[in-house]
C-alpha positions in Angstrom: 0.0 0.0 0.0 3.0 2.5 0.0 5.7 3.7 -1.8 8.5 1.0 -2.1 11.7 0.3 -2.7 10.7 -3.3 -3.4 11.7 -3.0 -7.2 15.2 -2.2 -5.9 17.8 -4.7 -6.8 19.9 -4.1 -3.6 17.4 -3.4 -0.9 19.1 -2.4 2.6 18.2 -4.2 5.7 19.6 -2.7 9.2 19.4 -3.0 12.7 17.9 -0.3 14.7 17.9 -0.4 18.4 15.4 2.2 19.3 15.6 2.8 23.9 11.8 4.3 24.6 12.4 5.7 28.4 8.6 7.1 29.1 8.8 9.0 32.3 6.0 10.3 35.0 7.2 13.3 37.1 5.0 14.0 39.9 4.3 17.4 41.5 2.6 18.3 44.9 2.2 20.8 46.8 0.7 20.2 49.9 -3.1 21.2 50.5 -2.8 21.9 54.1 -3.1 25.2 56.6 -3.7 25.8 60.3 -6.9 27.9 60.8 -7.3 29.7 64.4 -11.1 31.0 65.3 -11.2 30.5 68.8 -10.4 27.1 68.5 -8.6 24.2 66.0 -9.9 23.6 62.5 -8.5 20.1 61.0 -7.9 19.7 57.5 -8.6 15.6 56.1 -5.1 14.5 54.7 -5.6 14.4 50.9 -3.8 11.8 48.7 -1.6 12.3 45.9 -1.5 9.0 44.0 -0.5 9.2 40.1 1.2 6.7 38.5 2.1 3.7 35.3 0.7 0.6 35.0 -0.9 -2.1 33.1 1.4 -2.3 30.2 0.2 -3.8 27.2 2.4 -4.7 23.8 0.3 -5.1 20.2 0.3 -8.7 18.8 2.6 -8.6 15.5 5.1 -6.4 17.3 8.6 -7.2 17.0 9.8 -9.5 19.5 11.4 -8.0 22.2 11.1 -8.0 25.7 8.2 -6.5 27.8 8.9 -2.5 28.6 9.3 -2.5 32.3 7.8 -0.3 34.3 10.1 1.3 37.1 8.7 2.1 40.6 5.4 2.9 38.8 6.5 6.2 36.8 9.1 5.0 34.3 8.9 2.3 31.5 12.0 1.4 29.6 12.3 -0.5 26.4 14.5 -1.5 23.6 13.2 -2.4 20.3 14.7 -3.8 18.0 13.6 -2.8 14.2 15.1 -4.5 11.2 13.4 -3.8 7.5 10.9 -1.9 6.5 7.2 -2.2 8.5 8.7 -3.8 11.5 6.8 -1.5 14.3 6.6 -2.0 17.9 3.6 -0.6 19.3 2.3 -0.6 23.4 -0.1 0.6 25.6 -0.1 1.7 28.9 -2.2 3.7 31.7 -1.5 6.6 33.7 -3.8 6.4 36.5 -4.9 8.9 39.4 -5.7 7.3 42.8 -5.7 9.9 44.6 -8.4 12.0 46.0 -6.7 15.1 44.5 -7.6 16.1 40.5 -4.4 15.9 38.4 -3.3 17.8 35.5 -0.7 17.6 32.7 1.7 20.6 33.4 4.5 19.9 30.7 5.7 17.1 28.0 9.1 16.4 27.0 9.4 14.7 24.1 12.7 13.5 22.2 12.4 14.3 18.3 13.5 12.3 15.5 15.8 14.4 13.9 14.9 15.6 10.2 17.1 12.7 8.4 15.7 10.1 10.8 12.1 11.0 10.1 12.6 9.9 6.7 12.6 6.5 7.6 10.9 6.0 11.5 8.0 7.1 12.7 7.8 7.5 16.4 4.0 8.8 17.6 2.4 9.0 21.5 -0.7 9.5 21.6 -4.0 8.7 23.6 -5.2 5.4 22.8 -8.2 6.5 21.2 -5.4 8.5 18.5 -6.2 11.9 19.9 -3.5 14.4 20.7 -1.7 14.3 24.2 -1.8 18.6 25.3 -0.9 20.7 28.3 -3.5 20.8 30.4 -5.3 17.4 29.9 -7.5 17.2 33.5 -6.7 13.8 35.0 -9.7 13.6 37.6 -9.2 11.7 40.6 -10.4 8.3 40.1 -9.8 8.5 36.3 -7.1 7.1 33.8 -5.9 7.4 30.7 -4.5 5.3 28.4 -1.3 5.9 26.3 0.0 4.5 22.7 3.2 4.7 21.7 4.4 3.7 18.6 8.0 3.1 17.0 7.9 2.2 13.4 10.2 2.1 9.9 8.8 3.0 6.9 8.8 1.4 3.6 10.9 4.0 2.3 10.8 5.7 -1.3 14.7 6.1 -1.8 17.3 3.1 0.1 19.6 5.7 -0.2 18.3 7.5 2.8 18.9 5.2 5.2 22.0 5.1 7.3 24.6 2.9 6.2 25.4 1.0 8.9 23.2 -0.5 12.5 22.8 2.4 14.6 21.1 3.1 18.3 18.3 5.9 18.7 17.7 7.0 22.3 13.8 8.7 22.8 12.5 9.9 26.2 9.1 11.5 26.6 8.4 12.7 30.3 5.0 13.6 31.6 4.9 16.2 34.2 1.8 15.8 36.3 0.7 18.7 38.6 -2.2 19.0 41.4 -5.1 20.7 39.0 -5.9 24.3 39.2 -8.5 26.2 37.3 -6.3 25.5 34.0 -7.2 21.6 33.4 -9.0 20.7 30.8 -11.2 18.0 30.4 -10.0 16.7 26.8 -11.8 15.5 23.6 -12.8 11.8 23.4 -14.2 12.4 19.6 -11.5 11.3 18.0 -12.4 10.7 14.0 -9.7 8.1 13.3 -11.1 5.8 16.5 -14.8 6.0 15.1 -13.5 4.6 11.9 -11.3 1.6 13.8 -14.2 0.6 15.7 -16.4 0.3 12.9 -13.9 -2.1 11.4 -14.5 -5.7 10.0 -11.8 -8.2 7.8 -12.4 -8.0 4.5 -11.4 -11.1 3.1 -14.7 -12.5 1.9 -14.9 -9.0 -0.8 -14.4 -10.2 -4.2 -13.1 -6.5 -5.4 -13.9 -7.8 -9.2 -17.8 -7.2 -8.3 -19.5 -4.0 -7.7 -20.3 -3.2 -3.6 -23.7 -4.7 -2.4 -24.9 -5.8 0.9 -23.3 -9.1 0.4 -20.1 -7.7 -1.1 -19.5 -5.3 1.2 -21.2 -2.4 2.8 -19.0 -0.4 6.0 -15.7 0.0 7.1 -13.4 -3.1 6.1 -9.7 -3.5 7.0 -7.8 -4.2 3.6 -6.3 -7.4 4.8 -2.9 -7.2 3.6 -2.1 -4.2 5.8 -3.6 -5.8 8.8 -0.1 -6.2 10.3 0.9 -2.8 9.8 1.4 -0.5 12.7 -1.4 1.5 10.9 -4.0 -0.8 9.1 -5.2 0.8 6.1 -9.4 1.3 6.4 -11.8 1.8 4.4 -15.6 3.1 3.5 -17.1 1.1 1.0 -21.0 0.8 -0.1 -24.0 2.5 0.4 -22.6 3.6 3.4 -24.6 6.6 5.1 -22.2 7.3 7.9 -18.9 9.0 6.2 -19.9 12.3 6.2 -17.9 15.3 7.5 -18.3 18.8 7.7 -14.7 20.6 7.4 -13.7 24.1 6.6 -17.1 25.2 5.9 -17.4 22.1 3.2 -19.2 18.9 3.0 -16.7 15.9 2.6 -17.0 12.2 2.3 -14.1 9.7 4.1 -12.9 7.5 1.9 -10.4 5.9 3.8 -7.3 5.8 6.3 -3.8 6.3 5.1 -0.5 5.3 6.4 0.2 7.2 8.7 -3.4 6.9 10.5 -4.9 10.0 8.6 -8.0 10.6 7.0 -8.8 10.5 3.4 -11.6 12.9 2.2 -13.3 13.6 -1.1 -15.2 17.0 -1.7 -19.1 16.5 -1.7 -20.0 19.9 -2.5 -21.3 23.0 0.3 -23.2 22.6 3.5 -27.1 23.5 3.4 -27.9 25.1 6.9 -25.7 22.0 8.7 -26.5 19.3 6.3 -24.5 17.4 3.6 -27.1 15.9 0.8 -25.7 16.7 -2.2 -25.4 14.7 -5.6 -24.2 15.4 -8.9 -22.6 18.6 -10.1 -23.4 19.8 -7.1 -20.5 17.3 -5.3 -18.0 19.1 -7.5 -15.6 22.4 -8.0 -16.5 22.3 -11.1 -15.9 21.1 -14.7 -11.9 21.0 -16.2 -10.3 18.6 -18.6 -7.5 16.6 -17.2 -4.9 18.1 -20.4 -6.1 20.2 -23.2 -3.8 18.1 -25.2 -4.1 14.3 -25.5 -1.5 13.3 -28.4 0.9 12.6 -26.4 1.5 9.9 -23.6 2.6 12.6 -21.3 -0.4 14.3 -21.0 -1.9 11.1 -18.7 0.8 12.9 -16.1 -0.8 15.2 -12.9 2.7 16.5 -14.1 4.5 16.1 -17.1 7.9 16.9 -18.5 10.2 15.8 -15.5 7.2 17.3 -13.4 7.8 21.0 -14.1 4.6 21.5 -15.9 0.9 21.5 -14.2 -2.1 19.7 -15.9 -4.8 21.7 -16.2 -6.8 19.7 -13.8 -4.1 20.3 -11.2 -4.1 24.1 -11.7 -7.7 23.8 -11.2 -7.7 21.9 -7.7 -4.3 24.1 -6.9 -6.2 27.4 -6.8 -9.6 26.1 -5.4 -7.4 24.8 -2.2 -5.5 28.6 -2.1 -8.7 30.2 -2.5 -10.9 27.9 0.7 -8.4 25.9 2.7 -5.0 27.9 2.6 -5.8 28.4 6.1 -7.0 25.1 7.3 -3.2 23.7 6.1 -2.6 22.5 10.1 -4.9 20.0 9.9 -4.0 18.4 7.0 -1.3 16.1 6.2 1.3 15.6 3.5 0.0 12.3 1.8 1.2 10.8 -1.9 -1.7 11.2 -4.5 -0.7 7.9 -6.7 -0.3 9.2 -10.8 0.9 5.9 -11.5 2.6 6.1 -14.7 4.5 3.0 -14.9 2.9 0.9 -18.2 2.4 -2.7 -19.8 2.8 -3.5 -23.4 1.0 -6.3 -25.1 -2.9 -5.9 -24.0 -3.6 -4.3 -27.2 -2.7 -0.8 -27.1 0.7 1.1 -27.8 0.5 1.8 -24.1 -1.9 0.5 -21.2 -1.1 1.3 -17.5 -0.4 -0.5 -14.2 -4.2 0.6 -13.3 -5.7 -0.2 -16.3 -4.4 -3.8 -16.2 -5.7 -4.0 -12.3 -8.9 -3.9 -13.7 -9.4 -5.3 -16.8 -6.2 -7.4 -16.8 -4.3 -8.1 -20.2 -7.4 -8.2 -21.9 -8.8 -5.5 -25.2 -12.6 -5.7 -24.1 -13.2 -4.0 -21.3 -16.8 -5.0 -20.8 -15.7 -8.9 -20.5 -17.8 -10.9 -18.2 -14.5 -12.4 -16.9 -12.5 -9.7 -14.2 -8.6 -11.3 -14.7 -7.5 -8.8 -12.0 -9.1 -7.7 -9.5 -5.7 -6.9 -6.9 -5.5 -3.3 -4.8 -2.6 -1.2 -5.1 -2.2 2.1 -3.0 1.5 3.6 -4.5 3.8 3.4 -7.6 6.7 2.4 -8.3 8.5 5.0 -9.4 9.3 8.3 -6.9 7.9 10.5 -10.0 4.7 9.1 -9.7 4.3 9.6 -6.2 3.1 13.5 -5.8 3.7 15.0 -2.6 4.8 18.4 -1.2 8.0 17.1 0.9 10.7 15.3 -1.3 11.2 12.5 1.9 8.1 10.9 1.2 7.6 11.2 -2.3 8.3 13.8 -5.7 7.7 16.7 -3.5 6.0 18.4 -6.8 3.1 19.5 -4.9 2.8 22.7 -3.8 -0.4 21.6 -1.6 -1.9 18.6 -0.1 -4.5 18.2 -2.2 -5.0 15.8 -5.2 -7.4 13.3 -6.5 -8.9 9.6 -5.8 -7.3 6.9 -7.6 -8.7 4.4 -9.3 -7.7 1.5 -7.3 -9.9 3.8 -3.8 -12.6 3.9 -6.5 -12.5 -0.1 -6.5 -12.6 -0.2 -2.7 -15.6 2.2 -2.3 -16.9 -0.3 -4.9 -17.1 0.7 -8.2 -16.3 -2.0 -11.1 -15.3 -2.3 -14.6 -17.5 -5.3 -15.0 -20.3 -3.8 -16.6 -23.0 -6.8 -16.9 -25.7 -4.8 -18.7 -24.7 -1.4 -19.7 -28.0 -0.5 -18.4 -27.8 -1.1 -14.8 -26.6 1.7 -12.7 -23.8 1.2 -10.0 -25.8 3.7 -7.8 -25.7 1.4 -4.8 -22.3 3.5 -3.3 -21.1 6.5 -1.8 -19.0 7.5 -4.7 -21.9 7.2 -7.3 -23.3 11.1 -8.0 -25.2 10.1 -11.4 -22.4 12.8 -12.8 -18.7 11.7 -13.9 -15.6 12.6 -12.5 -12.0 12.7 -12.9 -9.4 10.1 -11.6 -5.9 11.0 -10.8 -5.4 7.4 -12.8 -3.7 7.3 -16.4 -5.6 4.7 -18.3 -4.1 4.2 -22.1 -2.3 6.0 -24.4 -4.8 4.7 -27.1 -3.5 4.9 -31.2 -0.4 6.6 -30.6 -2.8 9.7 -30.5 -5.0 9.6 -27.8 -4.5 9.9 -23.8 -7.4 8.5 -21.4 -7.5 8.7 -18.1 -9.9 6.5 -15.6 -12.9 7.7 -14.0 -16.2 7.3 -12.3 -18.2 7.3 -15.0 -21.7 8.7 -14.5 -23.4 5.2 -14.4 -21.2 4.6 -11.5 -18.9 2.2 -13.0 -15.2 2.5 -13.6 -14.2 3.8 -17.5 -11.7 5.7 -19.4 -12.0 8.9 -21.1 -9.7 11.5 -22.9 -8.1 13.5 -21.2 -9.2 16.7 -23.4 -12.8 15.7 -22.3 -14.7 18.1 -19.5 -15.7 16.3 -16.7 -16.2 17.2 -12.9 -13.2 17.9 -10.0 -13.6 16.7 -6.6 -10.7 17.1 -4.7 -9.3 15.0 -2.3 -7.1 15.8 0.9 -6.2 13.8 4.5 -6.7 15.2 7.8 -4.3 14.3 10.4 -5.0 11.4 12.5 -4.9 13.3 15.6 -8.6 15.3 14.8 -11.0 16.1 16.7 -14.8 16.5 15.9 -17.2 18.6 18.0 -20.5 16.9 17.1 -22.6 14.5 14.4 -22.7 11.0 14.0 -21.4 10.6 10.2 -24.9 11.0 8.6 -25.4 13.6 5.7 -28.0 15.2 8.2 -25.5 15.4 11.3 -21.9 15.2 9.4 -18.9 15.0 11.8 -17.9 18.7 12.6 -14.9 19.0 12.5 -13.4 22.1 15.1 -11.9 24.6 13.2 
């Protein structure tokens, strides 16, 4: 599911030693006075009881041995991390019980440093995935549970990584105080945990077969990144429940990414709270993907070494400068796949990687049989994979914004098995009875022509030139760390997202 150096012919495997040290300071001033009115007032002794326990470690972690916890307000650990996905991940609670309300005066965190970043990922949070922040109350009588999370990433480039095994040190320390008037009783609406919970193994989903009640309808984990320290997840169906309301805009999730974040597609403006739209109406508007197609390099998001737009991308550039420039914190950098990387011999001068997913090696793309029907989130090649930093992919992008792929289309389910060219594929969440644009190259058809998948306005997957006109929805990721305020997912009570 993400960019690889699998293709590599020397791929390097290391040994990283990674020493968590998680660390509970305890502060207390004593809540005691003498108090003289003609006689002896006695204060009850109050308790002051915060401290670790009940650690426990992710099945399909590394092996290693347990963290320890050390007179109940330090854990030490060393994990050992070896190629790319090995993550250790654990959980433990910070509990008050004490009679006295606690709150989080000051973290201390250890940072991967910027070259190290490029290769780790290192995250505590809450368990529920929200963010941990000064002032979270700790009431007496109440815990919290902690994640923490040491991974290495499936890098894009070997060449990044160190050259030889090497030892990284992190220490995060939590300073708990006696609570004043400054705690804060902290969000529990974390977006990312609604989706996990909703989860369910997807293995019975033939992906070859449009979405239905009996081929999938909720949020499925795509099986392959089950044992990944972030599962992918995903919406797929007649779902009514992936609604969200964001910077003033109605958006649907389409799925998790990587890193834990949030995929979203544009569906269109808000009416008074409400997200109901369909059609045009789920759009920025109308663009062609090139407004030249006779050549193969106008199936790129980019072309020419990636120093020249498409008009499509100029389109979704300004629309995010002109509405979200300012809602940039709460997005993250994620790739948007232009996968660009072809196979010969299926009947045109050029058919791509996504094309072939779909229909396989066959000309007829209306063919009862589906060869193919295999996901792929990434490319192979680092020019495919636009981003905005270079350390993750192309770094071409001068926003985090792009467009749904084919292969998300697919796992919303869509199909390019049309059995009667009648039928509507209305039955999913992606289905707006109006077409729209893919990021997706499909052929470079007759030496002449460039198509480019889409959802067509039956519903179904298809091709079209990339001249043609069709509709923009743009797609972005909010960080996994989000908050909502209120709503249950419905288009009549979207998650609101705080902003």
């Amino acid at each position: 599911m993400r960019s690889s150096i699998r293709n590599n012919k020397k791929r390097k495997i290391f040994l990283f030693f990674i020493f968590i040290f998680l660390s509970l300071s305890i502060g207390y001033a004593y809540l005691q006075q003498s108090l003289s009115i003609n006689n002896t007032a006695t204060i009850a002794t109050n308790a002051w009881n915060v401290h670790l326990e009940n650690i426990v470690v992710r099945e399909g972690s590394v092996s290693t041995p347990e963290p320890v916890i050390n007179d109940r307000t330090t854990i030490s650990v060393s994990v050992p991390l070896q190629k790319p996905f090995d993550f250790y991940e654990f959980y433990v609670d910070i509990v008050n019980e004490g009679t006295i309300d606690a709150k989080l005066e000051t973290i201390t965190n250890t940072s991967l440093t910027e070259s190290q970043q490029k290769y780790l990922n290192y995250t505590i949070t809450y368990s529920d995935y929200v963010e941990i922040k000064k002032n979270d109350l700790l009431a007496s009588g109440e815990k919290e549970t902690l994640r923490i999370v040491i991974e290495m990433k499936d890098v894009v480039d070997a060449n990044i990584l160190p050259n030889e095994a090497i030892t990284i040190n992190l220490n995060c320390q939590l300073n708990y105080m006696q609570n004043n008037t400054e705690g804060v009783e902290r969000s529990k609406n974390s977006l990312y945990n609604q989706i996990v919970k909703q989860a369910k193994p997807d293995t019975e989903i033939n992906f070859g077969e449009i979405s239905s009640d009996t081929n999938g309808l909720g949020v499925y984990t795509l099986s392959k990144t089950s044992n990944t320290a972030y599962p992918l997840y995903y919406y797929r169906g007649d779902v009514k429940n992936n609604n969200v309301l964001f910077a003033n805009y109605c958006w649907k999730i389409i799925r998790t990414t990587n890193t834990g974040g949030i995929k979203l597609i544009y569906n269109g403006g808000p009416t008074e709270g409400t997200c109901n739209n369909t059609g045009e109406a789920t759009e920025i508007g109308k663009s062609v993907f090139n407004t030249e197609q006779n050549d193969s390099k106008y199936v790129g998001y980019m072309y020419d070494n990636n120093t020249v737009n498409s008009t499509i991308k100029d389109v979704v550039d300004e629309w995010f400068q002109n509405n979200l420039l300012d809602y940039q914190s709460y997005l993250e950098d994620t790739p948007f796949y232009n996968e660009r990387d072809y196979v010969e011999g299926v009947g045109f001068p050029r058919s791509y990687a996504a094309r072939t997913r779909i229909w396989g090696t066959r000309t007829d793309n209306y063919d009862e049989t589906i060869p193919n029907t295999t996901i792929k989130l990434g490319a192979i090649n680092k020019e495919d994979i636009f981003t905005v930093s270079s350390d993750i992919g192309n770094g071409a992008l001068t926003y985090p914004v792009g467009l749904v792929t084919s292969d998300e289309i697919i796992l919303a389910g869509g199909s390019g098995k049309m059995q009667n060219s009648i039928e509507e594929n209305s039955q999913y969440y992606l289905y707006t009875s109006s077409w729209n644009f893919s990021i997706s190259p499909l052929t470079f058809y007759d030496d002449f022509r460039a198509t480019i998948l889409r959802v067509r306005s039956d519903g179904y997957v298809g091709g079209v030139n990339a001249s043609e006109s069709g509709g923009v929805r743009p797609v972005i990721s909010l960080k996994p760390t989000i908050t909502y305020i209120n709503g249950n997912g419905t288009s009549a009570s979207p998650y609101k997202i705080n902003n």
